[in-house]
C-alpha positions as CSV (number, residue, x, y, z in Angstrom):
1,X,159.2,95.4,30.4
2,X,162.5,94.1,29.3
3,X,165.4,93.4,31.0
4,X,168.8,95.1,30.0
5,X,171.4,92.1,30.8
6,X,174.7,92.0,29.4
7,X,174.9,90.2,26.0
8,X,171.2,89.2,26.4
9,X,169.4,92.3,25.8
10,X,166.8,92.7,23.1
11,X,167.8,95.1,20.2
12,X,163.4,96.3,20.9
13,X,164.7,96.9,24.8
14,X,167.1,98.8,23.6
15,X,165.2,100.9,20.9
16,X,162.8,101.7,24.1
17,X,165.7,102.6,26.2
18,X,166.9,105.7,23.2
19,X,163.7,106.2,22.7
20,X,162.6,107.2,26.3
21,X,165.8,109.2,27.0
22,X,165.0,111.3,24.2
23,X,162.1,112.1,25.7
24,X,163.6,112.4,29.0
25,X,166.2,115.1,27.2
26,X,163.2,117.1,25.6
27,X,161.1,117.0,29.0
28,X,164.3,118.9,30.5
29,X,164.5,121.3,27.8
30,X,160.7,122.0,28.2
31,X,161.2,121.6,32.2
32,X,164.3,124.7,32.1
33,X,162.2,127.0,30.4
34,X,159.5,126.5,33.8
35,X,162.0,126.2,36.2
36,X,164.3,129.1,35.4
37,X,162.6,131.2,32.4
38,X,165.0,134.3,32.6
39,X,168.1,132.3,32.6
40,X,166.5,129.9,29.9
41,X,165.4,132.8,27.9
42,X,168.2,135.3,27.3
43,X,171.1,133.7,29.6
44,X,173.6,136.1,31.6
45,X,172.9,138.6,28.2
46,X,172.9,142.3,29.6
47,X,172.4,145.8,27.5
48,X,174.0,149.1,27.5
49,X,170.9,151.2,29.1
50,X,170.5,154.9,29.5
51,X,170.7,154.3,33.3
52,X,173.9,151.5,32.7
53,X,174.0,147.6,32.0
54,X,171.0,145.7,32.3
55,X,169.8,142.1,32.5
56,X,167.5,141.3,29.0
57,X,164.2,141.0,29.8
58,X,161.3,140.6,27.4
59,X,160.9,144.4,26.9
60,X,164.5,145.0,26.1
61,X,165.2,146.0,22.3
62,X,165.3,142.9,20.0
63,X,168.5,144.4,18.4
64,X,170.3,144.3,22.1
65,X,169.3,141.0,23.6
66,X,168.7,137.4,21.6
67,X,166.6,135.0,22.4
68,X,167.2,131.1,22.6
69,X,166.1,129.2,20.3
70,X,164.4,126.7,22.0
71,X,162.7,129.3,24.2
72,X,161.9,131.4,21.1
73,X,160.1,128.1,20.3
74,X,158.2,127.7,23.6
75,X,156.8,131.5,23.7
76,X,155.2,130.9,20.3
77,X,153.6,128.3,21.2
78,X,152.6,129.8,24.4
79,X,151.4,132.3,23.5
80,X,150.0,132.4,20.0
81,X,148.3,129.0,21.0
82,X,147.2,129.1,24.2
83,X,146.1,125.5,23.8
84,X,149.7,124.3,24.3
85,X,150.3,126.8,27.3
86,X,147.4,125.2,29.6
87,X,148.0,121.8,28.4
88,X,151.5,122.2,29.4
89,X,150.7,124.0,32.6
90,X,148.4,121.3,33.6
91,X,151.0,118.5,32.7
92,X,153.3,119.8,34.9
93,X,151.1,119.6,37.6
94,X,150.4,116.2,36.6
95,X,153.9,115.2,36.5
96,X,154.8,116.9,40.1
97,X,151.4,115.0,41.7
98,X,152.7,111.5,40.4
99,X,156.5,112.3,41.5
100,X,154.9,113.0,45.3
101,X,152.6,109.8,45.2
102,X,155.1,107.6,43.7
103,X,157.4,108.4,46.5
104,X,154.8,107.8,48.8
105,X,153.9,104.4,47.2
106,X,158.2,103.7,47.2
107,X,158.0,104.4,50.8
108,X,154.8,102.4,52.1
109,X,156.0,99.8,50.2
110,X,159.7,99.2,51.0
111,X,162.2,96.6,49.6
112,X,161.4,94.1,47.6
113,X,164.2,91.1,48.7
114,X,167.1,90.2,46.8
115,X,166.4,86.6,46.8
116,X,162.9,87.3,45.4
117,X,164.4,89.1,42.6
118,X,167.0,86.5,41.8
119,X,164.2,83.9,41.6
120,X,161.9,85.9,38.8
121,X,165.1,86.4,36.9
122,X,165.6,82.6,36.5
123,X,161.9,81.9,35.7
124,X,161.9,84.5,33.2
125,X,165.1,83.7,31.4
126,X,164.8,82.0,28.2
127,X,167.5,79.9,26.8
128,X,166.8,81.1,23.0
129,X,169.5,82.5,21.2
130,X,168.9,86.5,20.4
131,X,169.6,85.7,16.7
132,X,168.5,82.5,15.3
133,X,169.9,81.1,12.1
């Protein structure tokens, strides 16, 4: 990987770095929808009902209560693939297995010393210019 350094960073380090937060901000999106889907969905939207106001829910009247777009999105694909709904289901469960066994790794593992990192940094840093002429 590259190293982000003041004044020293690569402009590929720091296409990867956008790059991977974009991701990181459409994982979130995607992650909302699983964590929260009613509030994700239709919000704090409510309906004038013939027993009062109502939260939305997916059987209200389309007229009364608007979806999100982006979970408008997510439903379509849900449902009318159903290829995209287990592949996502199963990533998820990916994703939260990895997050418990990487802790577990950062734990067992511990520290690695400051002096140690120092060290690599120095062996690794090359005195070319980032833009040669």
């Amino acid at each position: 990987m590259y190293r982000l350094r003041m004044g020293r960073a690569r402009p590929q380090a720091l296409l990867l770095l956008c790059l991977a937060l974009v991701f990181v901000a459409l994982a979130l999106n995607v992650l909302v929808y699983s964590v929260c889907p009613q509030y994700a969905t239709y919000g704090s939207q409510r309906f004038q009902s013939v027993n009062g106001t109502v939260p939305c829910v997916m059987d209200a009247p389309a007229e009364e209560c608007v979806m999100s777009r982006g979970s408008a999105l997510l439903v379509r694909f849900f449902f009318k693939a159903w290829v995209f709904g287990a592949a996502y289901y199963w990533a998820t469960w990916v994703f939260l297995g990895s997050t418990v066994v990487s802790f577990f790794i950062v734990v067992i593992r511990g520290r690695q010393s400051s002096v140690e990192v120092d060290s690599d940094e120095f062996e690794d840093d090359d005195d070319e210019p980032l833009v040669r002429t």
